[in-house]
N, C-alpha and C positions, 0 to 999 in steps of 0.2 A: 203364646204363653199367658197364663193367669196369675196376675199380680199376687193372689192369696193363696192360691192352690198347692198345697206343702210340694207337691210330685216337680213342679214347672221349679218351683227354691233350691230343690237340690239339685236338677236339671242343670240349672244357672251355678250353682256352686255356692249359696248362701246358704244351706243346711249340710253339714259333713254325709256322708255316705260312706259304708263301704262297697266300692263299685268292681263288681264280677266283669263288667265287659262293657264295652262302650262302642259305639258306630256313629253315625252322619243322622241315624234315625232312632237308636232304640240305647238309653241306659237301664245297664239291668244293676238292680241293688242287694245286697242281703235286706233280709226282713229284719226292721227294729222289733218287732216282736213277735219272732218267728213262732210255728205252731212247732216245727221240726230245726233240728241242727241243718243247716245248709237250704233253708227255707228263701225265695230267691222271687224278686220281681222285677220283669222284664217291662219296662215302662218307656214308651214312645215321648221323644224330647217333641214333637210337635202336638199341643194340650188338643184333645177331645176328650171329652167325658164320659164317653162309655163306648160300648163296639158299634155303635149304630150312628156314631160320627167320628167314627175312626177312617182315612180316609183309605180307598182301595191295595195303595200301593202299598201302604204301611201292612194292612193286614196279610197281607202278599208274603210279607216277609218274616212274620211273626212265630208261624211254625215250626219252619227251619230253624230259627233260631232259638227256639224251646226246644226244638229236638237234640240237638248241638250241647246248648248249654246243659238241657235238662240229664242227659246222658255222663259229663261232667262232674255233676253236682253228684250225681247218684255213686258214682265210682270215687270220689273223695270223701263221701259221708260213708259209703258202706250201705246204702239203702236197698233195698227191695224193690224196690217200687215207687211211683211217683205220682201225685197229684198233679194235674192244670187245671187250674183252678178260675172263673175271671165272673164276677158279678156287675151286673148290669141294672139302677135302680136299689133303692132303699129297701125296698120288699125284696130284694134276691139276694140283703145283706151288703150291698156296696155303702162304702163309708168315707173314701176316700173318691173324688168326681173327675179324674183322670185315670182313662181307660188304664187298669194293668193288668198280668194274666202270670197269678202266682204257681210257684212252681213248688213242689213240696215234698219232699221226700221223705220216703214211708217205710218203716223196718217193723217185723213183725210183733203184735204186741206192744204195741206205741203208745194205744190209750188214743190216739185224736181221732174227732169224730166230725169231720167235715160233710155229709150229707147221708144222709138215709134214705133207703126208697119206703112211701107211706104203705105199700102193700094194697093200695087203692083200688078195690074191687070195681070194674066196669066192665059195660055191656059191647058186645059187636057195634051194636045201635050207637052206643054214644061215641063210639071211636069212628066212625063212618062220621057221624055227624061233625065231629070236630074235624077230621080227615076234608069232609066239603067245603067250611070255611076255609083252614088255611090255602087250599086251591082258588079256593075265589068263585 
C-alpha cells in the first residue's frame, strides 16, 4: 500500500466508497465521477501502478471478474453496452498511479466519447516494420 495514493485510502477505509463488491484481492467502487450512471472500478487492494506491475495472479483474475460484475452493472443501469476501459501512463490519460480497469456502461446516444480511431492512413511497409519490432 502507498501512503498517498487515494485508491490504497479507500482500500484501507479512510476515504468513504461506495463498494459494488469486495474479495481477498480486488475492491470494486462506483466512479466519484462517473462518465455513465453505474460507471464502476475494479481496483486491486494490493498497490501496482499500472498493468505492467500488476502481479500475474492478480491479472489472472481480473476478467472474470469484469465479466461478472460488468454483466451486472449493465442489467441494473439498462445499458447497451459496455466499456473496459484501463490507462497505463500520463500520455494514455492515467491520472490516478494504481492500476484500475473501469467499467462503463454505454446506452445509445449517451454523448461520451472515450476514444476514437485517428483513421491513420498507413502502409504494408510500416505495419511489417512495426510488426518486426515488437517480434524482436
Amino acid at each position: 500500500m502507498s501512503q498517498e495514493c487515494i485508491f490504497c485510502k479507500i482500500i484501507k477505509g479512510e476515504i468513504p466508497s461506495f463498494t459494488v463488491y469486495e474479495d481477498d484481492t480486488f475492491k470494486v467502487i462506483l466512479d466519484r465521477f462517473p462518465a455513465a450512471p453505474g460507471h464502476a472500478l475494479i481496483i486491486p487492494k494490493e498497490h501496482a501502478a499500472d498493468m505492467f506491475e500488476l502481479p500475474e495472479e492478480t491479472a489472472a483474475k481480473l476478467y472474470p471478474l469484469a465479466q461478472k460484475l460488468g454483466a451486472k452493472i449493465k442489467a441494473a443501469v439498462g445499458a447497451e453496452g459496455m466499456n473496459i476501459v484501463q490507462n497505463n501512463g500520463e500520455v494514455a490519460g492515467q491520472s490516478v498511479y494504481h492500476f484500475h480497469l473501469h467499467l462503463i456502461p454505454r446506452k445509445a446516444g449517451d454523448g461520451i466519447i472515450l476514444n476514437k480511431s485517428s483513421n491513420m492512413d498507413t502502409t504494408i511497409e510500416e505495419l511489417e516494420a512495426v510488426l518486426n519490432k515488437i517480434q524482436g
